[in-house]
N, C-alpha and C positions, 0 to 999 in steps of 0.2 A: 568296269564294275565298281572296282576305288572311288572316281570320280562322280559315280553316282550314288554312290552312299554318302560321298563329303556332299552332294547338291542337297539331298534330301535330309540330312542331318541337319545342313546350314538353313534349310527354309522352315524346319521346325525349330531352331535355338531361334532366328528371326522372329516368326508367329508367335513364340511365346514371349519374347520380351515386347514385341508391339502390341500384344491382347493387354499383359501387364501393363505396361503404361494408361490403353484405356481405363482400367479399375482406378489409378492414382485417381486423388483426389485433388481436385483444382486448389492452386494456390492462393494463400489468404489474398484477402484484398491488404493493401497494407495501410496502414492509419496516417490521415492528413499529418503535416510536416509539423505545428502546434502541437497536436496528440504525442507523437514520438518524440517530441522533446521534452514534455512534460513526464510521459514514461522515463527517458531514460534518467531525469533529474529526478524522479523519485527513486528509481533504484537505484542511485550513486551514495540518495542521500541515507536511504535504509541500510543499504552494505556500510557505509560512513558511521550512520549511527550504532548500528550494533556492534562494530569493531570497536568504537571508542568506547564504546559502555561496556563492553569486556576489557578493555586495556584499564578502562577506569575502577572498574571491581579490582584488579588484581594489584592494580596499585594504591588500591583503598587497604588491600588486607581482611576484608572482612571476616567476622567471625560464621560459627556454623549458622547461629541464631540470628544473624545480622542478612547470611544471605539466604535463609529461611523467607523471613519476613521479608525482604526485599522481591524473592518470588509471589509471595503470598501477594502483594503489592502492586506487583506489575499485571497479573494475572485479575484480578479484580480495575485494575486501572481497563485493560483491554477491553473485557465483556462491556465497561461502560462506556468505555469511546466508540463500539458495534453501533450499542443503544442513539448517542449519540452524534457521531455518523451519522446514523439511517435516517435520523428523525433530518440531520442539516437536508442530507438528500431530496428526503419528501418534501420538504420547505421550497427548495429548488425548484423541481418539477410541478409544486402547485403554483409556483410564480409563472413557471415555462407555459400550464395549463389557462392561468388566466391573459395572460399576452398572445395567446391562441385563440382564445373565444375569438366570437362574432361584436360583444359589447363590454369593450373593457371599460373596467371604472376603477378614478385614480384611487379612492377610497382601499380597495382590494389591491389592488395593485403595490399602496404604500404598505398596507398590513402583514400583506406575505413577503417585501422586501424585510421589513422590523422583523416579522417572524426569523425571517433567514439570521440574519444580525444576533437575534437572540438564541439561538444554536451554535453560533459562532462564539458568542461568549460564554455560555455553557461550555464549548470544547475548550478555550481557553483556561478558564479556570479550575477545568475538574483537570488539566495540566497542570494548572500551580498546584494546585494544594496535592497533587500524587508528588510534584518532585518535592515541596516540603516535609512530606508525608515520609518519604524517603532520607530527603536530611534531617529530620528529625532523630531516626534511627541511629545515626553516625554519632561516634564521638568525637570529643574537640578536635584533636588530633586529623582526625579524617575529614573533618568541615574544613580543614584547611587546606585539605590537599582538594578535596570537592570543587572548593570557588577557584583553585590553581585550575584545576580541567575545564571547568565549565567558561571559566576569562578565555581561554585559548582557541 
């Protein structure tokens, strides 16, 4: 009687861990070896950057008004790198879309390369002038410790 209640116990714990298994859901596909190095050099460099920009706030000292506006700063820098992002993106994929056609012409072809280029420098610059934007903020004292971090 024992050994029939351990059978029948055991073939119900079995049927329910192999029904579960059918509901899992199939494993991702994983990303070409290019993609996954790309990802993980952006998250090394984001964990990088945000640690050093907090090591660099707290060895600037800032004041309350100094790391007010520096949030203020960053948060308006963000929304417009979204903007500008999306717009490089779309640049992209209308490049992608005319090297797709049936009749590519070099004309379009050059235009939406220059287009990309010039979202490129749009991201460029709306980077300068936010970290000027930011060193501006800074007193003497702290610009000097600024270009110390920023050399390194």
């Amino acid at each position: 009687m024992k050994s029939k209640n351990i059978s029948v116990i055991s073939a119900v714990i079995i049927t329910l861990l192999l029904s579960s298994l059918s509901f899992a859901q199939p494993p991702a596909k994983p990303l070409p070896p290019k993609a996954q190095r790309m990802q993980m050099m952006q998250n090394t460099q984001n964990m990088h950057n945000k640690q050093s920009m907090k090591a660099m706030h707290k060895k600037l000292n800032l004041t309350d008004k100094q790391k007010a506006n520096f949030k203020k700063l960053n948060f308006a820098f963000e929304k417009q790198m979204i903007d500008l992002k999306a717009n490089l993106q779309k640049s992209v994929l209308n490049l992608k879309a005319i090297r797709a056609s049936d009749n590519i012409n070099r004309r379009n072809v050059v235009d939406a390369v220059k287009k990309i280029n010039s979202n490129k420098n749009a991201i460029a610059l709306a980077t300068a002038n936010h970290r000027m934007d930011m060193y501006e903020i800074l007193t003497p004292e702290q610009r000097k410790i600024w270009k110390k971090f920023r050399r390194s």
